[in-house]
C-alpha positions in Angstrom: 39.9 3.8 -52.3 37.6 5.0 -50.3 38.1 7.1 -46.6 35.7 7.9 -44.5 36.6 11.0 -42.2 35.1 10.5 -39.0 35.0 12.6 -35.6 33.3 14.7 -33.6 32.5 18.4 -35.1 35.6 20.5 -35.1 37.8 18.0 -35.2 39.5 18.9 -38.0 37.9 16.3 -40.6 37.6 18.8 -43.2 41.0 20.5 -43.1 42.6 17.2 -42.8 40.7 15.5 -45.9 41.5 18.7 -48.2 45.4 18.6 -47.6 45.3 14.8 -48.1 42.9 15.2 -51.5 45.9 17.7 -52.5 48.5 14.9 -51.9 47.0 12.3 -53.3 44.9 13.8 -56.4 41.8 12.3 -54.0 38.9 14.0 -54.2 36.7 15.8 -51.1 33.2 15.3 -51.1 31.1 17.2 -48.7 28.0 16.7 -46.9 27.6 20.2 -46.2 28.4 21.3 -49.7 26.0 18.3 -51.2 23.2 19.3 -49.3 23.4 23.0 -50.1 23.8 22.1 -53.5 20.7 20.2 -54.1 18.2 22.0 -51.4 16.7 25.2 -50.9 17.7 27.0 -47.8 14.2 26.6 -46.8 14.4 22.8 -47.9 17.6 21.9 -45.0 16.5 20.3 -42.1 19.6 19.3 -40.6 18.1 15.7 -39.9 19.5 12.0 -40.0 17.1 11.2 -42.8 18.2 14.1 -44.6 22.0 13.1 -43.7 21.6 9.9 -44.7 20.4 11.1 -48.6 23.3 13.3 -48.8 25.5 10.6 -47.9 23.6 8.2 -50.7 24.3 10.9 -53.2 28.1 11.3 -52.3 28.7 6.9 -52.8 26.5 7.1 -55.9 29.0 10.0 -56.9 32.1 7.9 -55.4 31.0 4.9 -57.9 31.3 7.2 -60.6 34.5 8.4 -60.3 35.9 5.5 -59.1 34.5 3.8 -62.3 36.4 6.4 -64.6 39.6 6.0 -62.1 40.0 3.3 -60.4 43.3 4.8 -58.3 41.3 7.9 -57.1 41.0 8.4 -53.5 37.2 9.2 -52.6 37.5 11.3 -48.7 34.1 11.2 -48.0 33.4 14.3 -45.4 31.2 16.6 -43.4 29.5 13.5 -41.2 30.6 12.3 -37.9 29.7 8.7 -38.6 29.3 8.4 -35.1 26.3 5.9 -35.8 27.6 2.4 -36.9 25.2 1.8 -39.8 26.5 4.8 -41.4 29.7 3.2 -41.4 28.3 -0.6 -42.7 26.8 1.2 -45.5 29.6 2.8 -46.8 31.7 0.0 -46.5 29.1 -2.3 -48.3 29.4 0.1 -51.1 33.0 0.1 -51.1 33.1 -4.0 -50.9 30.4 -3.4 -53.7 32.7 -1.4 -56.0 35.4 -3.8 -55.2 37.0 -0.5 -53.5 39.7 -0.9 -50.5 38.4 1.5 -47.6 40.3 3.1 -44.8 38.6 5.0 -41.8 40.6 7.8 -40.1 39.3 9.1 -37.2 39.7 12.4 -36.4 40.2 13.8 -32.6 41.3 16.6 -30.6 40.3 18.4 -27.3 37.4 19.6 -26.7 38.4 23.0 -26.2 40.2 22.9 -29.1 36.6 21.8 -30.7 35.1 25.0 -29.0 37.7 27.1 -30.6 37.6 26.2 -34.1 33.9 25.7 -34.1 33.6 29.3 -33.4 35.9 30.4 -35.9 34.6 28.8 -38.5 30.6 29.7 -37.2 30.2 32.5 -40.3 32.1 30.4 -43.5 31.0 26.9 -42.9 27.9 26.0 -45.2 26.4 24.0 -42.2 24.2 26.5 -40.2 23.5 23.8 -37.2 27.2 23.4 -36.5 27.8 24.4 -33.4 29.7 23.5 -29.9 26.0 22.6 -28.6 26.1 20.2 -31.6 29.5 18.5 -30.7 28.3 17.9 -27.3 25.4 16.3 -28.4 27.2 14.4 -31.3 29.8 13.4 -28.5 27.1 11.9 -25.8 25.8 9.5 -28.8 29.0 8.6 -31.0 28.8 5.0 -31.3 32.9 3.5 -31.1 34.1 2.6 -34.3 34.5 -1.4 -34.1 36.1 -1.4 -37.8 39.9 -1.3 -38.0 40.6 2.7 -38.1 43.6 4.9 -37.6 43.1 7.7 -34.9 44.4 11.0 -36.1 45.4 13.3 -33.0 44.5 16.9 -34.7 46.0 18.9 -31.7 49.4 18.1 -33.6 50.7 20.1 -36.5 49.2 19.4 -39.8 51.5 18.3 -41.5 52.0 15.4 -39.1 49.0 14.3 -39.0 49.1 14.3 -43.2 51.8 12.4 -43.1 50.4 9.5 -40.7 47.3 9.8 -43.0 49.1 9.1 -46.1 50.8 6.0 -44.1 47.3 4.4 -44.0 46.5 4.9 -47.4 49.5 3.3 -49.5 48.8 -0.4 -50.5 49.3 -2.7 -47.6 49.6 0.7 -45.4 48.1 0.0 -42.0 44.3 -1.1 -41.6 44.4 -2.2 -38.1 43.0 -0.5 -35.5 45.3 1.4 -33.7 43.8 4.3 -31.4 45.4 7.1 -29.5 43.6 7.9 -27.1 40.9 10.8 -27.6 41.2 14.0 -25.1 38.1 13.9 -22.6 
């Protein structure tokens, strides 16, 4: 299966996809770590074309492990998909790969956005990723018209896990059913 981890910037994608990997012997890929990978620091422009290679690289790499393991859960992370072709192309992939997708969408407040953005300012390898970046990210994030599950991050981890891992058993929901995201 594959899940895409969409949301704004500091909406807890990230934390959320690692403690679900951990559950579910998925594996995490980055974005972020992808792009710092394979380009020089000089080399990182921060831009959609540049996005959109990284994210080429991470469904190349999903078909590959999905090929050795066809039960493995793929969290693909580190982009908003806040533009809708991002989202066709991974699911044509996944339809491709004959792969079941899920989409969990990430939200909290944007305070709460402000907070952890800032915390996280120094570890994250992502240099542009900023509370100026999740304002501009929000003004332009395209709704999701595919059937998602909207994962309210304010609440304890563990809770939202456990929704998480509701959506991703066989037959576990894949209609869209949204809380509504903080203003």
């Amino acid at each position: 299966m594959i899940v895409l981890m969409a949301g704004l910037p500091g909406s807890g994608k990230s934390t959320l996809a690692r403690a679900l990997a951990e559950r579910t012997s998925g594996r995490v890929l980055s974005k972020d770590e992808i792009r710092h990978s394979i380009f020089l620091p000089s080399e990182i422009e921060y831009s959609s074309r540049q996005d959109d290679y990284c994210l080429q690289i991470m469904m190349e790499t999903a078909g590959y492990l999905l090929g050795r393991d066809r039960g493995r859960v793929i969290f693909l992370d580190g982009r908003p998909f806040s533009r809708r072709y991002q989202i066709e192309n991974v699911i044509g992939v996944a339809d491709s790969l004959g792969q079941p997708w899920r989409i969990l969408e990430c939200v909290c407040s944007d305070e709460t956005a402000r907070l952890r953005l800032a915390a996280d300012a120094e570890g994250h390898p992502a240099g542009n990723r900023d509370f100026r970046l999740y304002l501009e990210v929000k003004g332009r994030f395209e709704a999701i018209s595919h059937p998602k599950i909207v994962i309210d991050t304010e609440r304890p981890l563990e809770t939202c896990v456990h929704e998480a891992l509701a959506t991703l058993r066989p037959g576990g929901v894949s209609a869209t059913r949204e809380i509504p995201p903080f203003a």
